[in-house]
C-alpha positions as CSV (number, residue, x, y, z in Angstrom):
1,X,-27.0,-70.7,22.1
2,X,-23.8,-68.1,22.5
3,X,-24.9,-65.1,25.4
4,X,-25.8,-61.8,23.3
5,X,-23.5,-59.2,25.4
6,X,-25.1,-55.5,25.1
7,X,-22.5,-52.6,26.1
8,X,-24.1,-49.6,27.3
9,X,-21.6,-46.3,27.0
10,X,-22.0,-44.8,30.9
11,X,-20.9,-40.9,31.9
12,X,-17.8,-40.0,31.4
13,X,-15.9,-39.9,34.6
14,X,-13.5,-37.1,36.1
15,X,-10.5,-39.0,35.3
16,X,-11.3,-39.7,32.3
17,X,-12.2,-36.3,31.4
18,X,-9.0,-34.8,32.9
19,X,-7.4,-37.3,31.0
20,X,-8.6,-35.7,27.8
21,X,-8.2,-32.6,28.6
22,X,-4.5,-33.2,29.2
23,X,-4.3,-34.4,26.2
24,X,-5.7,-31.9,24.2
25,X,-3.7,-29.7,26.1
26,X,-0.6,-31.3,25.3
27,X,-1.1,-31.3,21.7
28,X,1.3,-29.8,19.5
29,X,1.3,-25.6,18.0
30,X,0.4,-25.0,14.8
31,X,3.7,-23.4,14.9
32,X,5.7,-26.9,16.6
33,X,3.9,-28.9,13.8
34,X,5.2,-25.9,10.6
35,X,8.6,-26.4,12.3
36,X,8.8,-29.7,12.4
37,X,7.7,-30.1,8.7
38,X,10.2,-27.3,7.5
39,X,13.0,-29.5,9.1
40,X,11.5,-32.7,7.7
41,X,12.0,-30.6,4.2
42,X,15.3,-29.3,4.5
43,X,16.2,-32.7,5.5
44,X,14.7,-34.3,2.0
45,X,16.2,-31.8,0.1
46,X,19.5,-33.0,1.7
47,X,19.0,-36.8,1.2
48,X,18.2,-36.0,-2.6
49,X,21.0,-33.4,-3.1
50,X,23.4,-36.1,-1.6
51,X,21.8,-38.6,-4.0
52,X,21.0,-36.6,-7.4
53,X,23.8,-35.4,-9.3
54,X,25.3,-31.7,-8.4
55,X,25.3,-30.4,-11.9
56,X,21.0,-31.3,-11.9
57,X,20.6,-30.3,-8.2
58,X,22.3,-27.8,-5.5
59,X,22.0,-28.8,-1.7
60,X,20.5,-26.8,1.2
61,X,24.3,-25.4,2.3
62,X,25.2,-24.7,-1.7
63,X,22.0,-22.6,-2.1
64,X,22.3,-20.5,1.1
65,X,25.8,-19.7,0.1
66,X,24.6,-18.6,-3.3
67,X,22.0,-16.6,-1.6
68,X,24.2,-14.7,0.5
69,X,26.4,-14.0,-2.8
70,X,23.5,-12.7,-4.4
71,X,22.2,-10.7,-1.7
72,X,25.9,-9.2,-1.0
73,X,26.3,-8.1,-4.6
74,X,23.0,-6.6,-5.2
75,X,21.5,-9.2,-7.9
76,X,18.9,-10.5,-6.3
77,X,18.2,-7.5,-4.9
78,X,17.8,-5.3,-8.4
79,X,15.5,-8.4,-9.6
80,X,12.9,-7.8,-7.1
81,X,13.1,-4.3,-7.5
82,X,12.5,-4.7,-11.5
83,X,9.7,-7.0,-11.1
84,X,7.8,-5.5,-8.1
85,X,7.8,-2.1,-9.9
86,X,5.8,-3.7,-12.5
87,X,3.6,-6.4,-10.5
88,X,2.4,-3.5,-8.3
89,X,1.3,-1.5,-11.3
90,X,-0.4,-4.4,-13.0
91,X,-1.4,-5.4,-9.7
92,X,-3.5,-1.9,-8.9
93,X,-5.1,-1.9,-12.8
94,X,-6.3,-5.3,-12.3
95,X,-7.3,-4.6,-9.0
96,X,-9.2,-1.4,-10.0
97,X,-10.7,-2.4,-12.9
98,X,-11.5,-6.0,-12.1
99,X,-13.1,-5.1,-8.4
100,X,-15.3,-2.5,-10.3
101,X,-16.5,-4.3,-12.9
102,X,-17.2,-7.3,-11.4
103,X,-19.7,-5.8,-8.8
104,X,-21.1,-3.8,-12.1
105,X,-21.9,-7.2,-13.6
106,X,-22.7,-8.9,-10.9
107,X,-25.3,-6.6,-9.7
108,X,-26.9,-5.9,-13.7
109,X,-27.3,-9.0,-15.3
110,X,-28.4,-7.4,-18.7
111,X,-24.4,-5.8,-18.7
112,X,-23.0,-9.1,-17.6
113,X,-24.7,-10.9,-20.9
114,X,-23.7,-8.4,-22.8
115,X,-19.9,-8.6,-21.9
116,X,-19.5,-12.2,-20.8
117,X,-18.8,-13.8,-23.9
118,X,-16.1,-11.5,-25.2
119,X,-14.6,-12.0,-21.0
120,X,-15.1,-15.8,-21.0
121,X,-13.1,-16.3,-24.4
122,X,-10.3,-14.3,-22.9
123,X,-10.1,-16.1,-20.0
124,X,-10.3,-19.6,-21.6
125,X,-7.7,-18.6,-23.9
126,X,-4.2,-19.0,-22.9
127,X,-2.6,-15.9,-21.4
128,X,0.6,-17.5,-22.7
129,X,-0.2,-17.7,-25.8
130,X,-1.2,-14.3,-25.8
131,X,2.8,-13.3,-25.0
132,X,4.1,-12.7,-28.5
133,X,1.6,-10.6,-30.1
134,X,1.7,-8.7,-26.6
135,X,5.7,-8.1,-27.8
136,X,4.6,-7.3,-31.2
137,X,1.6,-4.5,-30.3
138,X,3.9,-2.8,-26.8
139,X,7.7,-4.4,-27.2
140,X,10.1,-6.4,-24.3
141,X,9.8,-3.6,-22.0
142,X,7.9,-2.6,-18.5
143,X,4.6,-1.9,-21.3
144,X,4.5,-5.4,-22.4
145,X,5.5,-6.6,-18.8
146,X,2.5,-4.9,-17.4
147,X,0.0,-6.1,-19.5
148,X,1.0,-9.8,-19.5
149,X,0.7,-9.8,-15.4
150,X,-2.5,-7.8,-16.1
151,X,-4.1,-10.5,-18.1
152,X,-3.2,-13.1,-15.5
153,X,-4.3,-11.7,-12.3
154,X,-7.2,-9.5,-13.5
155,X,-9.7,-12.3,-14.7
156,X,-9.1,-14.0,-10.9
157,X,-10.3,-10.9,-9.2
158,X,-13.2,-10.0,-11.8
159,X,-14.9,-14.1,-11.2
160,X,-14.3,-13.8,-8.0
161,X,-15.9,-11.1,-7.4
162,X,-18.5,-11.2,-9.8
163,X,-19.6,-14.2,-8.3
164,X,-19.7,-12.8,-4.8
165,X,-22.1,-10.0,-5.4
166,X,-24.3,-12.7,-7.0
167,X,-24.2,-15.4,-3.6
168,X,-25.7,-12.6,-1.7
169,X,-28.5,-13.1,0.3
170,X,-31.3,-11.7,-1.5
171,X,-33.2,-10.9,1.4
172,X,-31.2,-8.6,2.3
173,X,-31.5,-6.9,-1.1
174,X,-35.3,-7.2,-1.1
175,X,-35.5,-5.7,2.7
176,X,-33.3,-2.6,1.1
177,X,-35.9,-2.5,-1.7
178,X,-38.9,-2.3,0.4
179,X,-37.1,0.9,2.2
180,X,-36.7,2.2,-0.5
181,X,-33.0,2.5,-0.7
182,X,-31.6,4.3,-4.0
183,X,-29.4,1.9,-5.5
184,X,-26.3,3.5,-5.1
185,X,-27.0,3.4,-1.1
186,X,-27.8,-0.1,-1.6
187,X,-24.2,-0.9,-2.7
188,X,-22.3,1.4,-0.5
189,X,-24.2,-0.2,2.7
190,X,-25.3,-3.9,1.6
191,X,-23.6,-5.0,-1.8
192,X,-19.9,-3.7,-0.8
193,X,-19.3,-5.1,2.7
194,X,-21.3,-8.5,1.6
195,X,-18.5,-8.6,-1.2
196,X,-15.5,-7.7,1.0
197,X,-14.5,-11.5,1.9
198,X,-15.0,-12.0,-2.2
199,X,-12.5,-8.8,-2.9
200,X,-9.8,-9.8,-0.8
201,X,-9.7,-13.7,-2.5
202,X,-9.9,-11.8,-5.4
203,X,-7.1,-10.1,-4.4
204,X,-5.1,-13.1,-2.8
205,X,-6.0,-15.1,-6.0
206,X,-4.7,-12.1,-8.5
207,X,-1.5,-11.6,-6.2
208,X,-1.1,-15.9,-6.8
209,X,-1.4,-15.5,-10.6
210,X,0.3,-12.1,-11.3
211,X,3.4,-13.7,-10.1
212,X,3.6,-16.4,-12.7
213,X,3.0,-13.9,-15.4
214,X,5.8,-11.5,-13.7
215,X,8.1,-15.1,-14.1
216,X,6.8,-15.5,-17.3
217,X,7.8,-12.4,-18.3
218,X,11.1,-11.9,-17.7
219,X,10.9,-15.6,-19.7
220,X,9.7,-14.1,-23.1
221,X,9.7,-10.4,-22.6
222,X,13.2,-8.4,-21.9
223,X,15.5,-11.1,-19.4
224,X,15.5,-9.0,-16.5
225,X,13.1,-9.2,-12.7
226,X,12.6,-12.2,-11.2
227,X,12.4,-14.2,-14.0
228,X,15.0,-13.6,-16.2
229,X,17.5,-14.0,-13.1
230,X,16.2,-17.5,-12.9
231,X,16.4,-18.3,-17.1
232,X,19.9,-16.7,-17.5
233,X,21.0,-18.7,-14.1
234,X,19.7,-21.8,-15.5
235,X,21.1,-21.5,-18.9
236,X,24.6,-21.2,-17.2
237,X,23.8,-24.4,-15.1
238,X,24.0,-22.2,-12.0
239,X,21.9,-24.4,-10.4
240,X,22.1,-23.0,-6.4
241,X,21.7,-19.7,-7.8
242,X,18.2,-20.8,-9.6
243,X,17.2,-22.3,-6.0
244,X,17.7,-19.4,-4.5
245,X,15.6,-17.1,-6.8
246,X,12.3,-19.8,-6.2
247,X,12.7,-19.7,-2.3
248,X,12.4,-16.3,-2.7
249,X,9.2,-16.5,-5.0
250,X,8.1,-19.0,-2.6
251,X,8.9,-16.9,0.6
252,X,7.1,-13.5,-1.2
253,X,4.0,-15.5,-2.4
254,X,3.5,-17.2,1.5
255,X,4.5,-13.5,3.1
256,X,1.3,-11.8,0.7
257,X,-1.0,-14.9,0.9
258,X,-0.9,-14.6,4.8
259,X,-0.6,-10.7,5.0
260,X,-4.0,-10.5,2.5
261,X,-5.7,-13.3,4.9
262,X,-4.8,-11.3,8.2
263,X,-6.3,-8.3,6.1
264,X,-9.5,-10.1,5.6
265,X,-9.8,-11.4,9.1
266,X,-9.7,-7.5,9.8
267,X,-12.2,-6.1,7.5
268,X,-14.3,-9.2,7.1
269,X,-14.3,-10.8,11.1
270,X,-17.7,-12.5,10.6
271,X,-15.9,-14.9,8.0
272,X,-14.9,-18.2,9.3
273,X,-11.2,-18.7,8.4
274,X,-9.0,-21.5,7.7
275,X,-6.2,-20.5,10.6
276,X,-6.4,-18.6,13.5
């Protein structure tokens, strides 16, 4: 009959624990590890521009050099002007309207039936579909503009937060309730900073969204902003110059995603978060 050996796991010893500890310590950055993969990037997007036809695809050196062409003679400059002029007006409706009304129907259920199927068909319908009679009612300019971007980042914030007010605890509603605490009290001290990690993914999420529709609408609205740069650049087969304009919607949409998550590790520090 074969011996039954039985391993017991003893202490760990000093060395061993220095060991791990040097090795923990010797672990990469975050920041080492984000270089490293930017590098590993640019160096794909070489391999495939040497590999893919020019006319289909620019390389990393051709699309830098169109950048600094469009920087020196203002293009890409007046594009962002165009379109951040009207994401930062959509961006403040949505934000005003769909902050307020989703903590009005998240707190008053009896509203939120009322309202929630006419908001529920909206938002399951297309927002892209909704472009041309958008044109038809307000026209190709900074009106129709506004509300397309409108419609795509104010349903993210009103869910969002909607369903924030409603995860709250409710014992800390029912302990306001046996104080006695007029309602209005109740949601400038317990509903609003419960919702504030909700508001600013709201926020994030609405930011995310109102740049397609800001791309979308320099598509099928007036060819101007953002968006029209990269249609009228791809229609010429200016292929480096449309790299160029969706580094920059890349760079703009990491820049706010990470500038709204600082904000929330400022106003909402009890929140775990994904980086440090």
């Amino acid at each position: 009959m074969a011996r039954r050996s039985i391993t017991t796991a003893g202490p760990i010893s000093t060395t061993e624990a220095g060991f791990a500890r040097r090795l923990v310590e010797r672990r990469p950055s975050d920041n080492v590890v984000r270089i490293l993969t930017f590098l590993g990037l640019l160096a794909g997007w070489q391999l495939l521009s040497m590999l893919l036809p020019r006319i289909f695809f620019a390389s990393p050196g051709k699309t830098f050099e169109a950048m600094g062409r469009m920087i020196t003679t203002g293009a890409l400059g007046d594009a962002w002007r165009e379109s951040l002029g009207v994401l930062v007006v959509a961006l403040a409706i949505s934000a005003g309207s769909g902050i307020g009304l989703g903590i009005l129907l998240g707190r008053f259920r009896l509203a939120d039936r009322f309202f929630e199927p006419l908001l529920n068909g909206l938002f399951m319908t297309p927002r892209i579909a909704l472009i041309p009679i958008i044109a038809l009612w307000l026209g190709y300019q900074e009106g129709g503009k506004i509300v397309v971007v409108f419609l795509f980042s104010f349903f993210e914030i009103f869910f969002t937060v909607r369903n924030g007010v409603r995860t709250i605890d409710a014992q800390f509603v029912e302990v306001a309730r046996a104080y006695c605490i007029p309602e209005r009290v109740m949601l400038r001290r317990v509903i609003l900073p419960a919702t504030t990690p909700f508001v600013v993914t709201g926020l994030r999420l609405g930011l995310l969204h109102g740049m397609v529709g800001i791309v979308l609408a320099g598509f099928f609205l007036e060819s101007n902003g953002i968006g029209g740069l990269i249609l009228e650049a791809a229609a010429t087969w200016r292929v480096a110059d449309v790299f160029t304009a969706l580094i920059t919607v890349a760079a703009f949409g990491v820049a706010m995603n990470y500038s709204l998550r600082w904000l929330e590790a400022r106003v909402a520090p009890w929140q775990p978060r994904a980086f440090a």
